[in-house]
LUMMIDREN-926278 format. One record per residue: residue in one letter; x, y, z of N, C-alpha, C in turn. Coordinates in steps of 0.2 Angstrom, whole numbers, plus 5000, padded with zeros to 4 digits. Layout:
aXYZXYZXYZ...
This chain:
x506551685009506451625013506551555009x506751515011506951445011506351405007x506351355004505751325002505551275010x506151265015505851215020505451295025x505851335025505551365029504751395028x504851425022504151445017503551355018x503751315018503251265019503251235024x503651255031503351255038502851295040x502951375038502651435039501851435037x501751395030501051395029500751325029x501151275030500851205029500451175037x500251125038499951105045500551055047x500751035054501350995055501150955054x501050915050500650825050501050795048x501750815045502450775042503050805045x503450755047504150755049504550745046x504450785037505050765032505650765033x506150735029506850715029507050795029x507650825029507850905027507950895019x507550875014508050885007507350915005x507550964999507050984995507250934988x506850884985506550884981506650944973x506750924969506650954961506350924956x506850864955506750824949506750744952x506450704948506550624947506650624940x506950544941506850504935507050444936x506750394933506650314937506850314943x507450304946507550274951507750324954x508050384954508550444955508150514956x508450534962507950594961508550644962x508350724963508750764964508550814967x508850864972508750904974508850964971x508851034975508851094974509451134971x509951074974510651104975510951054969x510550994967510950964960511150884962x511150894970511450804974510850774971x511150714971510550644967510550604973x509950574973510050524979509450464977x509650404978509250334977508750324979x508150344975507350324980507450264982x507450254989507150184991506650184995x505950244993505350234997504950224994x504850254985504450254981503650284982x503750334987503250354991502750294991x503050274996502650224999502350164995x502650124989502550094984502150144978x501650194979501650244973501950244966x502650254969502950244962503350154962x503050144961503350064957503650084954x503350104949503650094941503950154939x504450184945505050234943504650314943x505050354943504850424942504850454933x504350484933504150494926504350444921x503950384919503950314915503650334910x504150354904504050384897503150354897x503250294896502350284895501650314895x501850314905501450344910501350414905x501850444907501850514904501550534896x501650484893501350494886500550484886x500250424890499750434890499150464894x499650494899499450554901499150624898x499750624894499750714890499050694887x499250644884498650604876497950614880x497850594887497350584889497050654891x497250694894497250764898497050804893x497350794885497250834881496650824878x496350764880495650734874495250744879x495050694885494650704889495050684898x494950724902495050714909494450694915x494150754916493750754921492750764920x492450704921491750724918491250714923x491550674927491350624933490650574931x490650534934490250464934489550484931x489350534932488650554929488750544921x489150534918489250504912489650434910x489650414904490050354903490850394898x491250344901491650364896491950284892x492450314885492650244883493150194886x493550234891494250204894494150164899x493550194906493250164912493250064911x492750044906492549994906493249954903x493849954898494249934897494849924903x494849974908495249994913495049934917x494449934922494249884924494049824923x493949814914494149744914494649704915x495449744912496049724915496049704922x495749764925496049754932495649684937x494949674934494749614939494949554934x494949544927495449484923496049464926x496249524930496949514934497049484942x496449504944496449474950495749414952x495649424947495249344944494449364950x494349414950493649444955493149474947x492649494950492149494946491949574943x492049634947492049684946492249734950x492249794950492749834956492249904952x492649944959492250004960492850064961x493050104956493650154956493450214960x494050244964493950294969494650304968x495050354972495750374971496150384975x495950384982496550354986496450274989x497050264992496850204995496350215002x496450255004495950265010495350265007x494950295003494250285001494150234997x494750184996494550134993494450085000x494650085006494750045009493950075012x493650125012493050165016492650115010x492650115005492150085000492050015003x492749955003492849915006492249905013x492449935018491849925025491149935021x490849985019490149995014490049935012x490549905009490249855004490349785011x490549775014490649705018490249735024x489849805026489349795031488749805027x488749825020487949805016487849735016x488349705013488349635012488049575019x488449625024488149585029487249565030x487049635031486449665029485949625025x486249645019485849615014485849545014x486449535014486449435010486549395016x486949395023486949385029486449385033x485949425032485349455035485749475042x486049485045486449525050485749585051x485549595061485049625061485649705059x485149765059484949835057485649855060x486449875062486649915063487149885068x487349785067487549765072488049725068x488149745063488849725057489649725064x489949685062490749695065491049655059x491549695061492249695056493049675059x493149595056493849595063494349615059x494849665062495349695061496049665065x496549695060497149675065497649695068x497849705074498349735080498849785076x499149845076499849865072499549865064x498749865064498749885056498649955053x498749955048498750045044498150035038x497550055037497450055032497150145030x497450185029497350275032497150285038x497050355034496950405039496150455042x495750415037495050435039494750425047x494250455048494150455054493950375057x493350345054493250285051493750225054x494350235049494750195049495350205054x495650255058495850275063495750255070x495050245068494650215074494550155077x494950125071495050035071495950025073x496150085072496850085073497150065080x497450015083497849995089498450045090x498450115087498950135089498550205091x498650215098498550295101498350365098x499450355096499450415091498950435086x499050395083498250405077497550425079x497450415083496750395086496850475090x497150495094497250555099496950605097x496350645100495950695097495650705094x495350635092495050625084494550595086x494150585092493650545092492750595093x492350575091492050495095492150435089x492350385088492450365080491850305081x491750285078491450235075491550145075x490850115078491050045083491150005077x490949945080490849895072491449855070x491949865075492649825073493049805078x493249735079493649705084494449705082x494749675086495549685086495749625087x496249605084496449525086497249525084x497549505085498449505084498649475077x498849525074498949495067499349435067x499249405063499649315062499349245066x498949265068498549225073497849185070x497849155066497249125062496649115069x496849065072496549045079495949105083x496449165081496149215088495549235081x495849255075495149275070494549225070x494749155072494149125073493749135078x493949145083493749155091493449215091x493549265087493349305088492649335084x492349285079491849295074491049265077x490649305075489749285079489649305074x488949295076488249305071488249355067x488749415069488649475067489349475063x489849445062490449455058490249455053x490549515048490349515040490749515037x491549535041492049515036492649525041x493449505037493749505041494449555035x494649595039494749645035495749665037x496149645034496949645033497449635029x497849655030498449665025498749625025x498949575021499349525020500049545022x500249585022500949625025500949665027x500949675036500849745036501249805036x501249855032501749905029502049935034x501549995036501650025041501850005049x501549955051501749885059502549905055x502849885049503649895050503649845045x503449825039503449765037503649695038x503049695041502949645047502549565040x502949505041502449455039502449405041x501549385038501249315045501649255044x501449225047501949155048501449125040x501949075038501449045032501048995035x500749005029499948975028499349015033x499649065036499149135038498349135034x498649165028498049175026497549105021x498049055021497549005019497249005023x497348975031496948995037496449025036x496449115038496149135036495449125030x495749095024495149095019494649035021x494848975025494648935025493948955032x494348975037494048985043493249045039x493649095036493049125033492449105028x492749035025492148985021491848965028x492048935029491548895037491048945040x491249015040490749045044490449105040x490549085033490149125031490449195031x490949235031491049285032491549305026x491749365026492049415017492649415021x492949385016494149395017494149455010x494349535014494449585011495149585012x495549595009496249615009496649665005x496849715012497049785009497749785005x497749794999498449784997498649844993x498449894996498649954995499449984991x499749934998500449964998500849884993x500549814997500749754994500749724986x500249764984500049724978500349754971x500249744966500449764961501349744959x501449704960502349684960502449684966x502349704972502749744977503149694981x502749634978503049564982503349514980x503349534973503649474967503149444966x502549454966502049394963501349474962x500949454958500449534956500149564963x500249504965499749514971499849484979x500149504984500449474989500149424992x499349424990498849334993499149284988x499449304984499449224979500249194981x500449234984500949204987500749124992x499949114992499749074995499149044991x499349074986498849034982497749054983x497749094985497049104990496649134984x495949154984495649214981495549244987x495149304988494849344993494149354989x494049374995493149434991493149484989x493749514993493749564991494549614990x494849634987495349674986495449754986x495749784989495849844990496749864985x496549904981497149924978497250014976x497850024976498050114974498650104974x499050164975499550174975499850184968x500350114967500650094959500050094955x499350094956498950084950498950174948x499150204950499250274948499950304944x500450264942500750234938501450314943x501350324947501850354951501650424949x501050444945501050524943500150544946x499950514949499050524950498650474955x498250494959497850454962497550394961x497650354960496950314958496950234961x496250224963496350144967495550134966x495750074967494750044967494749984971x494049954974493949914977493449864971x494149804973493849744967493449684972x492949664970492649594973492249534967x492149514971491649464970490649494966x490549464962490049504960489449484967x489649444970489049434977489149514981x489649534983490049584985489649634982x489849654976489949714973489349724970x488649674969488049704966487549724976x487849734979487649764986487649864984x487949854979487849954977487249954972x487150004975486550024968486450114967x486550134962486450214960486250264968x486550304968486850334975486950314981x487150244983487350224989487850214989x488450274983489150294985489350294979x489950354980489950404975490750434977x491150464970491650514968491650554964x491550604965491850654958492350624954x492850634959493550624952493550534950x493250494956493550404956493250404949x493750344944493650334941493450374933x493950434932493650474929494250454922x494250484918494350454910495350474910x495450524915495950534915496550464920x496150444924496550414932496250334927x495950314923495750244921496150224915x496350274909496850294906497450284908x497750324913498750304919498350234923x497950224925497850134927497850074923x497550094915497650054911498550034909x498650094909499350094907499950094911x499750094919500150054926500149984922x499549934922499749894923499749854916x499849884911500249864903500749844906x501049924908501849924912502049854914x501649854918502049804927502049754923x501449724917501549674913501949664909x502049704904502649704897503349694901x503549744905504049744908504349684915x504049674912504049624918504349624922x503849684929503949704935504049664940x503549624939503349584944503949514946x504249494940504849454939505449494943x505449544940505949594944505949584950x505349614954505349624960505449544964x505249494963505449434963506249424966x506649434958507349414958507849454960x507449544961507849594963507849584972x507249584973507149574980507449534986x507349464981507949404984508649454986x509049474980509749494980509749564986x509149634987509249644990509149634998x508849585000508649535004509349525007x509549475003510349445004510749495005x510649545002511249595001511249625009x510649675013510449665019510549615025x510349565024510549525030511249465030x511649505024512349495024512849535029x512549595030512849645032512949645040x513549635042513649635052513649675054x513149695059513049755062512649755068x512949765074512449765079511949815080x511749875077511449895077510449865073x510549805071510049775067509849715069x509349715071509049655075508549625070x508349605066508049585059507849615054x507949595046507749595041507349545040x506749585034506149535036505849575029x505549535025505149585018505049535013x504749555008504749495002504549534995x505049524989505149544985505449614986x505349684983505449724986505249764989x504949754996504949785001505349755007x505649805010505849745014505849795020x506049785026505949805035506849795038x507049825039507749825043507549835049x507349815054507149835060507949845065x508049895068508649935070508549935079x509049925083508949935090509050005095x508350005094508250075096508750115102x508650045108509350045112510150085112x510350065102511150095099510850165095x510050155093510050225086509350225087x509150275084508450295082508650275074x507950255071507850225065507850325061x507550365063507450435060508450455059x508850435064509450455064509750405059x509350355057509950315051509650345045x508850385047508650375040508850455037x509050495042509450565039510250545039x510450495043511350495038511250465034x510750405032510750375022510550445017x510350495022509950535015510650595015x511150615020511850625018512350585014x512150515015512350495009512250465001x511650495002511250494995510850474995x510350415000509850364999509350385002x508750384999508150405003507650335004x507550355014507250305013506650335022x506350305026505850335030505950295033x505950305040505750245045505250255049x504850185051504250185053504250155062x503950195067503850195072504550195078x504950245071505850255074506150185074x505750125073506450075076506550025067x505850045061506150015053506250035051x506850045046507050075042506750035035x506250075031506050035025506350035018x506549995014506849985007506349965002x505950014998505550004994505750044987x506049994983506650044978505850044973x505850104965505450064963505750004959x505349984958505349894954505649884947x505749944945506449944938507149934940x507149964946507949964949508149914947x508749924947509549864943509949844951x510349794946510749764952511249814955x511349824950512049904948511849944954x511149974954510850014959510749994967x510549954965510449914973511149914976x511749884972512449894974512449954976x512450004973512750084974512350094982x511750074982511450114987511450064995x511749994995511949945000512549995000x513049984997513650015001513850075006x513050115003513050185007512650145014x512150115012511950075018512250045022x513049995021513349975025513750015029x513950085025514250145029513850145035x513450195033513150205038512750145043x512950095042512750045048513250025052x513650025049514650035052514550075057x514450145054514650215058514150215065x513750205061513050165068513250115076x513750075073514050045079514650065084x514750135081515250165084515050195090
């Protein structure tokens, strides 16, 4: 049996993978079964920023897996506290709290923005709201599904959990109109990934910060997917200059080979925990704080972040150079970026299986964007190779 068929047969359908089996990577290239190499341009979902197996990464893995890995928080280790000092020095917050996906980073997040309600707010007993935004993704827990505007997600999955209003992302205005006595924070993606990488009009989230000093209320910003390079700036809010209360990060801080994310805040925020009022086995364990220290040496010494800046601009340009009627907008910043496709001429699934014929992997989201998330090492040289298979196929698309 086949490895696609063998992993239909026992797997649950919860994925509509491309047809290629996977074997090997290495920075930017990956390969198949059969030996074809093809152009990561998804970086599983920003994950791997910093390329497939990055000597580093892997060195201080082996080093770290071999001394100490797993002990869980019932103990101290010596790497934890180093790890997270980098990582709130970096985003100029007070402390943070590691857990390993972004989903439980983002469940930590609500915890802490409806205690704080609670506690420091005085918000009565169980009457906390949290405003969310239209076409946002922040996973797949029940919890957070619950807040989703989108159906699909939500379908069969309930009775979910109140607590949370809905407002049109981009719309400073309506998040104001929408806050009372009981708002304890206001909770979005400065870009949102999955909507199709969608971004707010500027001065959005100044807006946003300012509107939430007047009333009192926590600017939590998931930047799960956005942050760490992904924008050309460490962090996609400083694109405006802002602090938040609160930050949500994973993915790249797993250095493309492990789990790891943490919810950073404000110490007003983050002294709302106390000894069992939330908890992981693996968050922040000697092995996942170890590959976080050394994600973000990387993204520093290398100077990812400048990369994803000046690569991003080129492949920006290079994209909405291209004449093609099958593409109704490109939209992104640094390297991420959205090629929004006219579902009317193509389905986005159909552009994103003839780029993966012609070597380029890449995932479309809600059939109509095809997304371009190289990792953040990629060269010019690369980005050429995998445009020109891009303009193939958007040629052939018009026919």
């Amino acid at each position: 049996m086949d490895s696609i068929a063998l992993e239909k047969s026992v797997t649950a359908a919860n994925y509509d993978s491309l047809p290629v089996v996977l074997r090997e990577a290495k920075g930017v290239w990956a390969k198949d079964t059969e030996g074809r190499r093809y152009l990561d341009m998804m970086s599983a979902y920003s994950a791997v920023s910093l390329g497939h197996g990055h000597p580093r990464i892997l060195k201080a893995m082996a080093e770290q897996a071999a001394t100490l890995a797993v002990t869980s928080r019932a103990y101290h280790t010596e790497i934890l506290g180093p790890f997270l000092e980098r990582l709130v020095k970096l985003t100029g917050l007070d402390m943070a709290l590691p857990m390993n996906t972004g989903a439980e980073a983002v469940e930590t997040a609500v915890k802490a923005a409806r205690r704080w309600g609670y506690q420091v707010k005085k918000i009565s007993k169980d009457r906390a709201e949290i405003i969310v935004a239209e076409n946002n993704f922040h996973g797949r827990t029940t919890t957070i599904v619950g807040f989703s505007s989108d159906e699909s997600y939500k379908e069969g999955f309930g009775p979910f959990a109140g607590g949370f209003k809905l407002v049109p992302f981009g719309d400073a205005q309506a998040v104001e109109k929408a806050i009372n006595g009981n708002t304890c924070a206001v909770l979005i993606e400065p870009i949102q990934g999955e909507a199709g990488i969608v971004v707010p009009p500027e001065g959005y989230l100044r807006e946003l910060r300012a509107i939430c000093d007047r009333h009192n209320v926590l600017l939590i910003l998931d930047e799960v997917q956005s942050g760490l390079g992904r924008t050309g700036r460490w962090f996609a809010h400083q694109h405006e200059d802002i602090r938040p209360d609160g930050l949500i990060l994973g993915k790249a801080l797993g250095g493309g080979v492990y789990p790891v994310s943490a919810f950073v805040g404000t110490r007003d925020v983050m002294s709302v925990f106390n000894p069992g009022s939330h908890g992981s086995t693996f968050g922040g364990n000697a092995l996942a704080a170890r590959i976080g220290l050394e994600a973000l040496a990387v993204i520093e010494e290398e100077r990812l972040v400048e990369r994803s800046a000046e690569m991003g601009l080129y492949l920006i340009d290079r994209l909405r150079s291209m004449r093609s009627n099958i593409v109704k907008d490109v939209r992104g910043r640094g390297l991420w970026v959205g090629v929004e496709v006219d579902p009317q001429v193509v389905s986005g699934r159909t552009v994103c299986d003839a780029l993966l014929a012609e070597g380029v992997l890449s995932k479309d989201t809600h059939g109509t964007v095809i997304r371009f998330a190289p990792p953040l090492t990629i060269t010019r040289e690369e980005i050429d190779w995998g445009m020109e298979r891009v303009e193939r196929v958007f040629a052939r698309a018009m026919h």
